[in-house]
FIBA-925722 format. One line per 8 residues: their letters; for each residue z, x, y of N, C-alpha, C, CB. Coordinates in Angstrom, 2 decimals, padded with zeros to 5 digits. Last residue first. Glycine has a CB too. Layout:
BEGIN
A = Z X Y Z X Y Z X Y Z X Y  ... .
***
This chain:
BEGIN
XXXXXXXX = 007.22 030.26 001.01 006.56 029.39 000.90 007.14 028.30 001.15 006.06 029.42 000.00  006.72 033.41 002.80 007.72 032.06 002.67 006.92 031.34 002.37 008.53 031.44 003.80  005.50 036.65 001.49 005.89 034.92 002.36 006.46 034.41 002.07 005.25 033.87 002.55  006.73 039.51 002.01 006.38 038.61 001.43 006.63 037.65 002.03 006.68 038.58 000.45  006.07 042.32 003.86 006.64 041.19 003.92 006.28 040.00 002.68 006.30 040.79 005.25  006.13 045.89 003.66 005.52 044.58 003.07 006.63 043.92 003.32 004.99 044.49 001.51  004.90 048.33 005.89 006.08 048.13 005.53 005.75 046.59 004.88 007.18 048.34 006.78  002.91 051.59 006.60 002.70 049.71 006.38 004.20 049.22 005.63 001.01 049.19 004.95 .
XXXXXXXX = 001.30 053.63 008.60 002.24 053.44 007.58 002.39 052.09 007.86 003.53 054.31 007.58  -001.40 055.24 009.37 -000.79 054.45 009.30 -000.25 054.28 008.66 -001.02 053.89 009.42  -004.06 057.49 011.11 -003.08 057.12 010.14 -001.96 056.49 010.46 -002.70 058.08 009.54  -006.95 056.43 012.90 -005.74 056.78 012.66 -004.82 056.87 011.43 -005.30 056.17 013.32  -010.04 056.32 014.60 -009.48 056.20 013.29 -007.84 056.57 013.11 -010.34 057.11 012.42  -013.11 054.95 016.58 -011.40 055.41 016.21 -010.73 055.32 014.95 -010.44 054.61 016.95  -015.29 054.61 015.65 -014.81 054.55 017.37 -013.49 054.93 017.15 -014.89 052.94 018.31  -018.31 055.06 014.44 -017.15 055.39 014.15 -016.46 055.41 016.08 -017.23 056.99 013.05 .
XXXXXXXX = -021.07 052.69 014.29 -020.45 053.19 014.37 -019.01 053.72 014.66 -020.94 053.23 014.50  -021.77 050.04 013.15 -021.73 051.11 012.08 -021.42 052.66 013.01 -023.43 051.09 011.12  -020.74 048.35 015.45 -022.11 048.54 015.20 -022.24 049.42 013.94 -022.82 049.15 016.42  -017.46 050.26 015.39 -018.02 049.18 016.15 -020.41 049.44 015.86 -017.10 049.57 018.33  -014.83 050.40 013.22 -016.56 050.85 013.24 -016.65 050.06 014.22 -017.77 050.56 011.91  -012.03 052.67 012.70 -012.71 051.11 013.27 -014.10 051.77 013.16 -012.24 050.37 015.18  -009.65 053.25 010.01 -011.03 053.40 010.99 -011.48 052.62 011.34 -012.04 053.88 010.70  -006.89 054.57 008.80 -007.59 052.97 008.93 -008.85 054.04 009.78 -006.42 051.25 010.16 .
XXXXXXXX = -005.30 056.01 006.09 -006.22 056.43 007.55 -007.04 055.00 007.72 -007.56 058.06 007.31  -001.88 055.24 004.79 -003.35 056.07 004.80 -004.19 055.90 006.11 -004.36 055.51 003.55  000.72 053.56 002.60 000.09 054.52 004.11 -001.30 055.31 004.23 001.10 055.83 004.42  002.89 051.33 002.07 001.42 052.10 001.58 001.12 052.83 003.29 -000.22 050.61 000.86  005.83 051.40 002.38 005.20 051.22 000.73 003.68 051.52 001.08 005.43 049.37 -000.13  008.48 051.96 003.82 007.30 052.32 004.02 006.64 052.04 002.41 007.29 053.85 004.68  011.12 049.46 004.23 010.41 050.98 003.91 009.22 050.94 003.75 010.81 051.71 002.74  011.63 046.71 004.46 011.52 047.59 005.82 010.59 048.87 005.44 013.17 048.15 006.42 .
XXXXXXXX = 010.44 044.76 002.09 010.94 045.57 002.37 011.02 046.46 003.90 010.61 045.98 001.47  009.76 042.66 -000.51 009.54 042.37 000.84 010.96 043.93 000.76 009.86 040.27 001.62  007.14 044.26 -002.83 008.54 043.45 -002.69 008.65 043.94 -000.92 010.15 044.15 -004.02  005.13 045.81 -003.62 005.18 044.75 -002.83 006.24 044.09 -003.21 004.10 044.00 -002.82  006.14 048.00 -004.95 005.56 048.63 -003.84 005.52 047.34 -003.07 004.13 049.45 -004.07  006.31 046.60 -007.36 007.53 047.49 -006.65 007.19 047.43 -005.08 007.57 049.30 -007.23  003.86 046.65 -008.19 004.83 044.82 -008.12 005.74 045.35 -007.21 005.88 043.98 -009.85  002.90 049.08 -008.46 002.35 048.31 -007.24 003.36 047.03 -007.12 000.63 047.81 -007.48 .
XXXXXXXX = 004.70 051.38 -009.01 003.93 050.70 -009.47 003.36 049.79 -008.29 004.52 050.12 -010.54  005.11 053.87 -007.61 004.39 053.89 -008.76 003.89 052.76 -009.26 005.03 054.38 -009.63  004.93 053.83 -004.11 005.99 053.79 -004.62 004.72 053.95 -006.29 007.19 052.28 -004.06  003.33 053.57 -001.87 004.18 055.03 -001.38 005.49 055.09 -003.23 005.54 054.53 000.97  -000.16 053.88 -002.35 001.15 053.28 -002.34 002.00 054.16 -002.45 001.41 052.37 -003.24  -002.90 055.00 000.32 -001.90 054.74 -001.29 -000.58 054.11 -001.23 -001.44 056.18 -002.07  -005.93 054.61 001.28 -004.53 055.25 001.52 -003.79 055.11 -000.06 -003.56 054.28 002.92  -008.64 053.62 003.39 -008.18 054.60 002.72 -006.60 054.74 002.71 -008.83 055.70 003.21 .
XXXXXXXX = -010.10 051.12 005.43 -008.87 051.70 005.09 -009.05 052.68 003.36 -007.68 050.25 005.09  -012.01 050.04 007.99 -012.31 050.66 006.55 -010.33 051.21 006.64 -014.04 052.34 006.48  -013.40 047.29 009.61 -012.17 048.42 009.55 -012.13 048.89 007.63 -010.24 047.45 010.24  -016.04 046.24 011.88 -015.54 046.41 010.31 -014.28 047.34 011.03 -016.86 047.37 008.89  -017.64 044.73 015.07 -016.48 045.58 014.63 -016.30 045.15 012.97 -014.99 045.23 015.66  -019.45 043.00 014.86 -020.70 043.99 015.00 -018.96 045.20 014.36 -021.89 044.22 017.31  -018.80 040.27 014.77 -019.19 040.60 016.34 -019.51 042.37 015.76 -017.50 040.25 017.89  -017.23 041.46 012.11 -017.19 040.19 013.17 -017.56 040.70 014.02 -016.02 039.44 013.58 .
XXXXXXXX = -018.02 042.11 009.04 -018.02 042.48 010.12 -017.80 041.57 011.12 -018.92 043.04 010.25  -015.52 042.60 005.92 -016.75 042.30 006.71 -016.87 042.55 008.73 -016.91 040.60 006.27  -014.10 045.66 005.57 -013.89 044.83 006.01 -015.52 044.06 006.16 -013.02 045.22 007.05  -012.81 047.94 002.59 -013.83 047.69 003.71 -013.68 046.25 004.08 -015.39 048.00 003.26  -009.93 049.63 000.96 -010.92 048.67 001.40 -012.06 048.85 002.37 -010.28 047.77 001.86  -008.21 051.16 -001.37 -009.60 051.39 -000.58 -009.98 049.90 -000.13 -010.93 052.14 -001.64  -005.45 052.75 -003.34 -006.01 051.50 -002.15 -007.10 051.45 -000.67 -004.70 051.08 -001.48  -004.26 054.13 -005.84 -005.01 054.23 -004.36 -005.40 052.86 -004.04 -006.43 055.21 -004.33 .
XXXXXXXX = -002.06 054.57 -007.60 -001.66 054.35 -005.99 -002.32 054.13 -005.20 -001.19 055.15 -005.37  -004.90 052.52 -009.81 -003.56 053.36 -009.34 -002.20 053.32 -008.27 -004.06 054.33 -008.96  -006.61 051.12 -007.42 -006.46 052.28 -008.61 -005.18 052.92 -008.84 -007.37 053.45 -008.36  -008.23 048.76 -005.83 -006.23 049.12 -005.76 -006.86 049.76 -007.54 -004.36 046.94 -005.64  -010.24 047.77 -003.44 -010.23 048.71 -004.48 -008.72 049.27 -004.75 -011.23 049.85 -004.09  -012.92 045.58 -001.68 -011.59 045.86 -002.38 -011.01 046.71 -003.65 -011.28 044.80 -002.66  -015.17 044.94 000.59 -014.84 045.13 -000.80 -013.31 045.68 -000.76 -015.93 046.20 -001.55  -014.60 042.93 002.26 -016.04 043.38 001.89 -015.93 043.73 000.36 -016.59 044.75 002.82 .
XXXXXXXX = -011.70 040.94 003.28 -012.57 042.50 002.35 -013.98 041.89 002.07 -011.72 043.10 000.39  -012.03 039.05 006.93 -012.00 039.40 004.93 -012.42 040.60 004.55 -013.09 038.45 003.89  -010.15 039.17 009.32 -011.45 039.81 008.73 -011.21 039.88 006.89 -011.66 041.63 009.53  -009.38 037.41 011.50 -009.22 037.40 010.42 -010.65 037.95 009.74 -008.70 036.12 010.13  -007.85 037.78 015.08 -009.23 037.55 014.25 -008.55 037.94 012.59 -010.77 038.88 014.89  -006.35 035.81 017.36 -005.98 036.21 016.20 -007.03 036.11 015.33 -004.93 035.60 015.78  -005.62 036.40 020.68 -006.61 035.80 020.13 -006.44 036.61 018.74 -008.02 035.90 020.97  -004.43 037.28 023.23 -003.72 035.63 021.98 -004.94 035.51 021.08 -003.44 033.49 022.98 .
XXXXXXXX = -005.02 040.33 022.40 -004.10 039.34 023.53 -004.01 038.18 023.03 -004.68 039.08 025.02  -006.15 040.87 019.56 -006.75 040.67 020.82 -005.82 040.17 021.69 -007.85 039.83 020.79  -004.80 041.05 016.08 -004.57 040.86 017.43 -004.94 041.07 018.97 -003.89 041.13 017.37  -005.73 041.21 012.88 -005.94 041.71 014.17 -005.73 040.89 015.06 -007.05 042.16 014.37  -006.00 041.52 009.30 -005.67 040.72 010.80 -005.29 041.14 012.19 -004.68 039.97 010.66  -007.83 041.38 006.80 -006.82 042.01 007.51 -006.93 041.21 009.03 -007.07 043.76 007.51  -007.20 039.62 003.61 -007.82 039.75 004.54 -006.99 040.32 005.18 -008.36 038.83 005.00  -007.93 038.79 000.35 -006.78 038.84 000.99 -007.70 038.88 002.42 -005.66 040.16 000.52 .
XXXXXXXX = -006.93 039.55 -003.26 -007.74 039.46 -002.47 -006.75 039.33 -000.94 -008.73 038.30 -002.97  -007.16 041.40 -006.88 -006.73 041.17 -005.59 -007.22 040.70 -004.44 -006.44 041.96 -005.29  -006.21 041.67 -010.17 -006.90 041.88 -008.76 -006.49 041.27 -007.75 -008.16 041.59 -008.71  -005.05 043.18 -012.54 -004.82 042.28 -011.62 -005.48 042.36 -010.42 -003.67 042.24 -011.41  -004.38 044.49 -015.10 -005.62 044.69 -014.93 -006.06 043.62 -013.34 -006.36 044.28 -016.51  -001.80 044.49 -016.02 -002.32 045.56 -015.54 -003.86 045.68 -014.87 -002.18 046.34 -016.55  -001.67 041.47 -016.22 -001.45 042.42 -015.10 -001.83 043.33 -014.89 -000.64 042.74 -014.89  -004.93 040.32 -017.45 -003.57 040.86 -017.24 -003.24 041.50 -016.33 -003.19 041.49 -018.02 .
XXXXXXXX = -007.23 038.51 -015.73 -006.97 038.42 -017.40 -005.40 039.17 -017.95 -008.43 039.41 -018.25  -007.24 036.65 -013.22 -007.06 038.31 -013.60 -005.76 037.92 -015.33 -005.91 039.58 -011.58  -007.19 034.63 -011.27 -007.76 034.29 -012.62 -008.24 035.63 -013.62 -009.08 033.33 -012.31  -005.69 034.65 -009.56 -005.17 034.08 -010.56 -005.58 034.15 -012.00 -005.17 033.06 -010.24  -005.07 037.19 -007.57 -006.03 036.72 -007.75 -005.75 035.95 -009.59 -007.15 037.93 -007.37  -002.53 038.10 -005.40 -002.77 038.16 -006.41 -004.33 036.80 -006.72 -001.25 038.07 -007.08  -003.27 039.46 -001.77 -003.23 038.03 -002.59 -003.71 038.28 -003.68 -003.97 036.83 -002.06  -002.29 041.04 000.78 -002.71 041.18 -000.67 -002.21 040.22 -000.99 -002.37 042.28 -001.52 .
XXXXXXXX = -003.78 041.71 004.24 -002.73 040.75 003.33 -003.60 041.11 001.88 -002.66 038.66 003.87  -002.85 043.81 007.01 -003.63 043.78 006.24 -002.69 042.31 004.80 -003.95 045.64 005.89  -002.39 044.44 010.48 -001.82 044.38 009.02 -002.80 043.79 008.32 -000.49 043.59 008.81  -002.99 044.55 013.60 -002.08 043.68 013.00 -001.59 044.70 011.40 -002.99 041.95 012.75  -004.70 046.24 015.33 -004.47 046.37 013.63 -003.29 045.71 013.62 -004.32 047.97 012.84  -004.76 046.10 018.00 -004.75 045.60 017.47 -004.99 045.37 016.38 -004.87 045.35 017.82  -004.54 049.73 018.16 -003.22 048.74 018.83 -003.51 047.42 018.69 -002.92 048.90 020.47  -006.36 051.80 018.32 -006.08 050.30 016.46 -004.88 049.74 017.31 -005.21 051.19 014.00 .
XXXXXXXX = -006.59 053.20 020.12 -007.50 052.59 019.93 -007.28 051.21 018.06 -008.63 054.01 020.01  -004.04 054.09 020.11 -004.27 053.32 021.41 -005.57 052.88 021.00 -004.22 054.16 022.90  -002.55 054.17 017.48 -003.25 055.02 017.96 -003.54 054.03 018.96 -004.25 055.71 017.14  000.84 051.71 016.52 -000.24 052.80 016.49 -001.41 053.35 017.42 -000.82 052.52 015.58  004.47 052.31 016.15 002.96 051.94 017.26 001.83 052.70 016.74 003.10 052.51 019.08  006.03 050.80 013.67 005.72 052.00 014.78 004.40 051.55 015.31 005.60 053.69 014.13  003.97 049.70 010.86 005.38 050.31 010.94 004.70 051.40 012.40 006.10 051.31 009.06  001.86 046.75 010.25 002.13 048.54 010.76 003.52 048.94 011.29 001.09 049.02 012.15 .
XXXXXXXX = 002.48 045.09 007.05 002.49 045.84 008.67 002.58 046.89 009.53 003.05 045.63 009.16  001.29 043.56 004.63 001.32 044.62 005.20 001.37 044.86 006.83 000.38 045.09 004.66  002.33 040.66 002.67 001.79 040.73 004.13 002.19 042.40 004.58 002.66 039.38 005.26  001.67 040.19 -000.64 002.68 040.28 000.31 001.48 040.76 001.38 004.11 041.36 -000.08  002.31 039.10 -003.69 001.62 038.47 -002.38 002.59 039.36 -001.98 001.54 036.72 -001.85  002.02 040.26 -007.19 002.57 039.87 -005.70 002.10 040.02 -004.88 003.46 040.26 -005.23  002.55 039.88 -010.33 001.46 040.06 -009.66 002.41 039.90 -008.07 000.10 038.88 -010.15  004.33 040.12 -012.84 003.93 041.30 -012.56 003.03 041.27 -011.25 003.27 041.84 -013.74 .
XXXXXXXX = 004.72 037.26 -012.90 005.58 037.88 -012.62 005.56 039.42 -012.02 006.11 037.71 -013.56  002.06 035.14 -012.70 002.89 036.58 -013.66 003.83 037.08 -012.82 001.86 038.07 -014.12  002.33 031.97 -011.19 001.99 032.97 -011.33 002.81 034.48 -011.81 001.52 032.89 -010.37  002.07 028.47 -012.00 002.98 029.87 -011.94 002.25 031.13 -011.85 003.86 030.05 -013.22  000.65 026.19 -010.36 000.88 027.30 -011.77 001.60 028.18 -011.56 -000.24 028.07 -012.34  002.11 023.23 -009.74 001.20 024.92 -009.18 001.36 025.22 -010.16 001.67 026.19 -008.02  004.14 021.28 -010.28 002.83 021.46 -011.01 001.92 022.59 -010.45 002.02 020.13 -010.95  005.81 021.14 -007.85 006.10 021.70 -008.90 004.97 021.90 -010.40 007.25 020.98 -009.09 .
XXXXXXXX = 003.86 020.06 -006.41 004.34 021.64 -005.74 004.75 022.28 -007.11 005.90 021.66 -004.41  003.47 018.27 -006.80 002.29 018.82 -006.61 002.82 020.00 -006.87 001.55 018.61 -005.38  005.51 016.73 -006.83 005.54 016.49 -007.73 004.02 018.09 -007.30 005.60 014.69 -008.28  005.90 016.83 -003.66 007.28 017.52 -004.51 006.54 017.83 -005.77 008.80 016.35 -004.86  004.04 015.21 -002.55 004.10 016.51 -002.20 005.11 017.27 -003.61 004.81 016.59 -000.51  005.17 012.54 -003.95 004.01 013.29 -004.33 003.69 014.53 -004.03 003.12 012.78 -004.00  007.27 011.80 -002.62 007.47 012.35 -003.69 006.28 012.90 -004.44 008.13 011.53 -004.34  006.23 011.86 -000.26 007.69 013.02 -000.05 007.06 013.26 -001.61 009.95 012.29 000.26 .
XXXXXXXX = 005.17 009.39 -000.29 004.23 010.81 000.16 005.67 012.13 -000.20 003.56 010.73 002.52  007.34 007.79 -001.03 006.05 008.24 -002.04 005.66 009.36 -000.90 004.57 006.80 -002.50  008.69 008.04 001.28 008.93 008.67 -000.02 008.19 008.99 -000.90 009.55 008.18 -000.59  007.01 006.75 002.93 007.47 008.09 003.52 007.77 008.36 002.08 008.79 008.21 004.81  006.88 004.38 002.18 005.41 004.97 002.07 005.65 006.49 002.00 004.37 004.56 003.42  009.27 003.04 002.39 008.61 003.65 000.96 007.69 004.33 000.77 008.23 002.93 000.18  009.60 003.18 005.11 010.79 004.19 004.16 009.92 004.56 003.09 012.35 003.35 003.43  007.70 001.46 005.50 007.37 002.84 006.33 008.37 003.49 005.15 007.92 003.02 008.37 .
XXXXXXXX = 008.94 -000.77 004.41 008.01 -000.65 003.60 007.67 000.91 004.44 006.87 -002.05 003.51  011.10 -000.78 006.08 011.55 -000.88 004.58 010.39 -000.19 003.96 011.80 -002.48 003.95  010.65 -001.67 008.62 010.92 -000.35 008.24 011.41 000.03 006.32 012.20 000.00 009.39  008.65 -003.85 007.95 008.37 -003.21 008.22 008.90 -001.73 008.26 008.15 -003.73 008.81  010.86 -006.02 005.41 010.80 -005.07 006.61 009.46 -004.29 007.34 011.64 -004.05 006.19  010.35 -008.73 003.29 010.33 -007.68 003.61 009.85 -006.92 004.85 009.95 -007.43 002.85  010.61 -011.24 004.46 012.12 -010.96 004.31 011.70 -008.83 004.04 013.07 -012.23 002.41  007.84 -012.35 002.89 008.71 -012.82 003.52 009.91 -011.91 003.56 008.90 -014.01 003.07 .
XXXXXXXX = 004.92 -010.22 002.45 005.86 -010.63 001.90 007.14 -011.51 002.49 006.13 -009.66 001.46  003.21 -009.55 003.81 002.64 -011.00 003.50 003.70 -011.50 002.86 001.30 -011.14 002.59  002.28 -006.84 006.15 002.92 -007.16 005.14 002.97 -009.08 005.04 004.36 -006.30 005.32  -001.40 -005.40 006.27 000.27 -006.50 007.16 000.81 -006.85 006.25 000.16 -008.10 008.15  -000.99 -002.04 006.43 -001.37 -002.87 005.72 -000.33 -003.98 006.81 -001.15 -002.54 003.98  -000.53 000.53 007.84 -000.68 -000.22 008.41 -001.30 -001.75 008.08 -001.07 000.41 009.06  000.73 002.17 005.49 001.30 001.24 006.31 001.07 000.15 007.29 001.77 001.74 006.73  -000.75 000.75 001.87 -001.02 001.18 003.39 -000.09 000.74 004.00 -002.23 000.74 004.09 .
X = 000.00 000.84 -001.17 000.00 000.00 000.00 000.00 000.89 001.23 001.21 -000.96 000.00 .
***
C-alpha cells in the first residue's frame, strides 16, 4: 500500500498507516543488508591517504581506494578495484584504474584520463601481507612515487606515504 494511497478503511489513521509504510521500508533495508554476501575474511576495503603534505605539485592527491573484487576465486589470488581521488578547491575528481597491479608488496597502478591529467603510482606495502597492511591504521602501510601526466606528459612526481582507513558501513 502506497502512502499516498487514500485510505478506505474507517478508524484507520493516516499516521498509523505512514508508521507501517516507514517499517516495512526499515524492514526491508535490514532484511537486504543482512542477505549481502559476505565477503573472505582474507580480502579488505580500505581508503589510502597521504600521510603529511605532499610535493606542491600532487597537493591534490587526495588518496587512492582498494576494493576487494568478489568474484576472485581465492584469497591468495584476490583482486582488486577501486579509484584515486583528488581534490581541486571543492571540486572532488574520481579517477578509475586503467590498470591495476598488487604482487606481492608491489602495487602498480595507472589512472584513466580526465581532461587530458592520468596519475601513475609505483610503490609497496610497508607490511607482508596485504589483509594486515589494510586494517584501519595511523601507520604508514604503502609508500612509493605517484606521477602526474598532463597530455602524456610528465609534470610532477613525488614520493608518498599512505596511512589506511577502512569504511564505515
Amino acid at each position: 500500500m502506497s502512502v499516498s494511497t487514500k485510505l478506505i478503511y474507517p478508524g484507520f489513521s493516516k499516521t498509523l498507516a505512514i508508521s507501517a509504510a516507514l517499517l516495512f521500508l526499515l524492514s526491508a533495508s535490514i532484511i537486504r543488508a543482512n542477505a549481502k554476501e559476505e565477503t573472505d575474511d582474507d580480502s579488505a576495503e580500505c581508503i589510502l591517504t597521504v600521510k603529511g603534505k605532499p610535493p606542491i605539485g600532487l597537493r591534490e592527491f587526495y588518496g587512492f581506494e582498494l576494493l576487494p573484487l568478489s568474484d576472485s576465486s581465492t584469497p591468495s589470488n584476490q583482486q582488486y578495484d577501486g579509484h584515486v581521488e583528488t581534490d581541486v578547491g571543492k571540486k572532488v575528481l574520481w579517477y578509475d584504474y586503467s590498470k591495476l597491479v598488487i604482487k606481492g608488496r608491489q602495487i602498480n597502478f595507472t589512472t584513466v584520463a580526465i581532461r587530458g591529467v592520468t596519475y601513475q603510482f609505483a610503490g609497496q606495502f610497508t607490511r607482508d601481507k596485504i589483509t594486515s597492511a589494510l586494517e584501519d591504521t595511523s601507520e604508514v602501510v604503502v609508500e612509493g612515487l605517484v606521477t602526474k601526466f598532463s597530455n602524456n606528459r610528465k609534470v610532477v612526481e613525488g614520493k608518498l606515504q599512505f596511512t589506511c582507513k577502512t569504511p564505515v558501513d
